[in-house]
N, C-alpha and C positions, 0 to 999 in steps of 0.2 A: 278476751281476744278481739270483740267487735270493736272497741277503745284504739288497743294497734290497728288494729288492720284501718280504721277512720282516719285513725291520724297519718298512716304510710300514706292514703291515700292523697289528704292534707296538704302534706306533705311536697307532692307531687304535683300536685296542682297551683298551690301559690309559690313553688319553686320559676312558673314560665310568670310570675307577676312581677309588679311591682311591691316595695317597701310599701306604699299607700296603703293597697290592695291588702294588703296582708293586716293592715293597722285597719282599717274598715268592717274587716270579717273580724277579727276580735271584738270590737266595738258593738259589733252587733249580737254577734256572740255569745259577749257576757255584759255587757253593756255596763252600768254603775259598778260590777263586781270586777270590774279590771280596771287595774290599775300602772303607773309605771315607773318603775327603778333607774334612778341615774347617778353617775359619779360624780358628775359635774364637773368631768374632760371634757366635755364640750355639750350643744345642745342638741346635736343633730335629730337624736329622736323626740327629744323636746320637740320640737321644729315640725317634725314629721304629724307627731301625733296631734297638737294644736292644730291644726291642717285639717284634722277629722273630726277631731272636739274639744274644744277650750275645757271642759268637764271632765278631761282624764284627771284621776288625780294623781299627782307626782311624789314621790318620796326618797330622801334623802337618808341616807346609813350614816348615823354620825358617832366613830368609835370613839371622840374626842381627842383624834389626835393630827389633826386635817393641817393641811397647808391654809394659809390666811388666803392664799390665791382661791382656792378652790372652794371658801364661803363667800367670796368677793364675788365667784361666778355664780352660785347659786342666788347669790343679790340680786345681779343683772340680769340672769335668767326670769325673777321673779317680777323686774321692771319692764321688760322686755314685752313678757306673754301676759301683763296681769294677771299673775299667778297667786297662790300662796304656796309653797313646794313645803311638803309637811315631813318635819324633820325628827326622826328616831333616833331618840339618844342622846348623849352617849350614855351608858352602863353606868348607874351609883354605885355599883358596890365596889369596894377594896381592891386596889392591884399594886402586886409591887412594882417596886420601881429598880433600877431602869428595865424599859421589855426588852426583848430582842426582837428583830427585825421578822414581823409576823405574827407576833403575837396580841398585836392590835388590832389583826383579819379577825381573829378566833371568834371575837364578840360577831363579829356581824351576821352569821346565821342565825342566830336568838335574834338579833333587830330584824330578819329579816317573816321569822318567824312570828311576830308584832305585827309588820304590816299586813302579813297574809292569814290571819286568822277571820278577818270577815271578808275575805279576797276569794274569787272563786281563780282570777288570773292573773298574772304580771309580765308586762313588756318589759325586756333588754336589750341596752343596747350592744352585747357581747357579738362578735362577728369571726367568722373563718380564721380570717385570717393575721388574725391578733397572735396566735400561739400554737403551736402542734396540737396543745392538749383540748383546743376547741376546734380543732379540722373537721370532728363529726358532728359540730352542734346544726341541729336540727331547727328551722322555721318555728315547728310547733313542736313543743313535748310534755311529758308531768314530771315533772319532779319531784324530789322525795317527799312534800307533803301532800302529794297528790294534788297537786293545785298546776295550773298550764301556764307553762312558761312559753312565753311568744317572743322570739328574737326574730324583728323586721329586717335588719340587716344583715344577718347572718351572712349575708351572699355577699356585703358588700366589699370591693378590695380599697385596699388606703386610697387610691385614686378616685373612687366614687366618694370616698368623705370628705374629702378634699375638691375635691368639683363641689359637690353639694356644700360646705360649707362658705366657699370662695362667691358660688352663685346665690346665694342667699343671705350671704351674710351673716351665717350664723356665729352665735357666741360660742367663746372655747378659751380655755382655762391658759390666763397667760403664761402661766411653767411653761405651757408648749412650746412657745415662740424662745424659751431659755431653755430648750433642748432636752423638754420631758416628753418622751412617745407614749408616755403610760403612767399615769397619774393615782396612787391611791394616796394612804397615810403616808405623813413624814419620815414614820419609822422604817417603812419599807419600800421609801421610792427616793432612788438616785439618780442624779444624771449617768445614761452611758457613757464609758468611755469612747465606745468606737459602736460601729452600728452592728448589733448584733442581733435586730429584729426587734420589732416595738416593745416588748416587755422587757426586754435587757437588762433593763436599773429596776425592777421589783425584785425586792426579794434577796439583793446582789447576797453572797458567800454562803448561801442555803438551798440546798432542795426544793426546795419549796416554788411552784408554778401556779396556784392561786391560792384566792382566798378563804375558797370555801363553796359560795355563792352557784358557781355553775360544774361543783361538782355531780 
């Protein structure tokens, strides 16, 4: 009960901060034991967190089934920030073929489970206002391996990422610019047809609303 009631508190309190702020108190937090997750839509909390410490280390989910854009950005990411961005995956073992559309998400909480076994924490950059299913994601929370998952931008809306990437310059996966809002595997990301809210082409003719990751 002291864990919740910390973290409500938490909560609460780097809700009046900034993204920074929030990437500072982790850092300090759990220092070497935090680490941070990205898709390589773009760099924003790359950006953020180098800002705090060139030392976070970054890790990429690779279910082997990626757009060539979106290891083209992880390049430039890596040119950018003199980086190494250290990459899980994909899976050896046996699949058949062809998947369907989601069944190339399935693996990632096993890779995700890779990175966080000497991990005490990990940064996301998952936000409100991406999808219904993450309206309550929280600044800080545990997740199911009990390990603390710190989403800095949770608060942010598309207009803050878009400031912040236009005023900095950050790098961002060029699908976007050919009219992907939400970028994962090939198998399960399509262009929109019409704007149906950023994730609209994941997933398209399936139930299916993520990956796995921030269930």
């Amino acid at each position: 009960m002291t864990i919740v009631m910390d973290q409500e508190i938490l909560n609460t309190d780097l809700a009046a901060s900034s993204a920074l702020t929030t990437l500072h108190w982790a850092r300090q937090e759990f220092g070497d034991e935090l680490c941070l997750l990205s898709s390589m839509q773009d760099a924003v909390l790359i950006d953020l967190a180098m800002q705090e410490s060139p030392a976070i280390d970054v890790f990429f989910l690779d279910t082997g089934y990626h757009f060539a854009e979106t290891l083209e950005t992880l390049s430039m990411v890596e040119q950018r920030y003199g980086i190494t961005v250290t990459v899980i995956g994909p899976p050896t073992t046996a699949r058949r073929e062809p998947l369907r559309s989601g069944e190339c998400c399935d693996v990632k909480p096993s890779l995700l489970d890779e990175v966080l076994k000497d991990r005490r924490a990990w940064l996301t950059g998952a936000r409100r206002a991406e999808a219904d299913t993450r309206a309550q994601l929280k600044l800080v929370s545990t997740d199911r391996r009990n390990r603390t998952k710190i989403s800095p931008l949770a608060q942010w809306s598309d207009e803050d990422v878009s400031q912040y990437i236009q005023t900095r310059n950050v790098i961002t996966n060029p699908l976007i610019d050919q009219g992907y809002p939400s970028i994962g595997c090939a198998l399960c990301t399509t262009k929109p047809l019409q704007d149906d809210g950023p994730r609209s082409g994941r997933w398209s003719g399936t139930a299916r609303t993520e990956c796995g990751l921030h269930l």
